[in-house]
C-alpha positions, 0 to 999 in steps of 0.5 A: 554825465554819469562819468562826470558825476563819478569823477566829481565824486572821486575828486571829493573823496581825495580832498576828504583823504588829503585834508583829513589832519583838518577834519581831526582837528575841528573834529577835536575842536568841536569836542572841547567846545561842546563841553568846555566849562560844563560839570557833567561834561560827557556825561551829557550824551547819557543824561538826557536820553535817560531823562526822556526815557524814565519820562516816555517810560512812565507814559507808555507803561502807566498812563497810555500803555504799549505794547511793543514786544520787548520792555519799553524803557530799552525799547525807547531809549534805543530809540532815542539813541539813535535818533539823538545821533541823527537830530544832533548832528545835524543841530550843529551841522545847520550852523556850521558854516555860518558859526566859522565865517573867519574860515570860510572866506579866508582859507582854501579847504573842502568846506564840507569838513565842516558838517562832517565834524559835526557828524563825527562829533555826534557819533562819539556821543553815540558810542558814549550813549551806546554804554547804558543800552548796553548795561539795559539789555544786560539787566532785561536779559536781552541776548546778543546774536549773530544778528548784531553783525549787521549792526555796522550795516545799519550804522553806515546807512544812517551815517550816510543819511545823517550827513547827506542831510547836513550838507545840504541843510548847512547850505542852505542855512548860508543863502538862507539864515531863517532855514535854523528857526524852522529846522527846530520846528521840523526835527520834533515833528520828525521825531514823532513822526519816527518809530522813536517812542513807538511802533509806526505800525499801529498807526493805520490808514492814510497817516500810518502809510505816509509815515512809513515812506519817512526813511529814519523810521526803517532805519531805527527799525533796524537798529532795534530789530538787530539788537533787541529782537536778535533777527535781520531787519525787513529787507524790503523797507531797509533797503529802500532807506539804504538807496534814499541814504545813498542818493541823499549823501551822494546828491547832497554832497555834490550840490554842495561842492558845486556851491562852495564858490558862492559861500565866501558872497554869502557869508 
């Protein structure tokens, strides 16, 4: 079975290399899109995580402080970077295959190609939203380290996540059309059952110790112990969210592959 399951896997692989012109294109496609007749156009990717930060910002420094180690406005808005990466792609990634029904039912292709655009799409409003937490670390005299060598470790791991979960939620939003009016309901309990505004450890008991088995919440962790703290993440809880990463993108994608035959009936 398990040579069953590696071949599968190489055969997917190969498709992705051969059709890579098409995951350009629709990745380019999608870019245009997203942005076409807007004024600010980019900038967007760096609007809004700024505008959620000045807003947390002033609950966590005035209203409810927190104590977090470093400043908080680039403390939160690491966060929300990182996890505006993961929620948009997989917004655009539920629809993604219901949005371009023409292509589905009609052309052969890796129907995959589809929420991996979406995920690539996403990153390129990371890198962009990457700019400002750049200029922040400047302004808060945050030194970068030889830690940030892992930083690309990281990224890989949360990339495979991200698009394991596209996979399988693009599919399921095929056979099952109210699965997008439940994902918006499930990806803003998921932020805040993040580390994303603040540190999951000062939540005790039962709650803190269930919040902890969520795998996003280790992997933001990393992203901001590598950056902003200038150390290597906790290997034990990284790594635990590395193998959920690895067994999610890998089971997601094959499951998905596997019911592409049944997408053109369910269209």
């Amino acid at each position: 079975m398990l040579n069953a399951l590696t071949a599968d896997l190489r055969e997917m692989f190969a498709e992705q290399i051969e059709f890579r012109e098409l995951l350009y294109q629709m990745t380019w496609r999608d870019l245009l899109l997203r942005y076409k007749q807007t004024v600010m156009g980019f900038a967007w990717a760096i609007f809004m995580p700024l505008v959620n930060t000045a807003v947390f910002s002033v609950v966590f420094m005035r209203v409810a402080p927190l104590d977090v180690g470093v400043p908080y406005p680039v403390f939160a808005y690491s966060g929300l970077l990182a996890w505006n990466f993961f929620a948009s792609a997989i917004r655009f990634s539920v629809t993604s295959l219901t949005s371009n029904s023409n292509l589905v039912t009609k052309v052969y292709f890796p129907r995959e190609i589809f929420p991996f655009s979406a995920v690539v799409v996403s990153t390129v409003d990371f890198v962009i939203g990457a700019v400002p937490l750049v200029l922040m670390m400047m302004y808060y005299r945050i030194p970068v380290t030889p830690a940030l060598a892992f930083l690309p470790v990281v990224i890989a791991v949360q990339v495979m996540f991200t698009a394991g979960v596209a996979l399988l939620l693009a599919m399921a939003n095929l056979f099952y059309r109210d699965v997008k009016y439940l994902f918006e309901v499930l990806i803003t309990v998921w932020m805040f059952a993040t580390s994303v505004l603040y540190p999951i450890d000062l939540v005790g008991g039962r709650t803190g110790a269930l919040l902890r088995l969520n795998p996003m919440t280790p992997i933001i962790d990393a992203f901001r112990t590598v950056l902003l703290k200038g150390t290597l993440p906790h290997p034990v809880p990284f790594a635990a969210a590395a193998m959920v990463s690895v067994v999610v993108f890998a089971g997601g994608w094959l499951l998905f592959h596997r019911a592409e035959f049944q997408f053109a009936e369910n269209i």
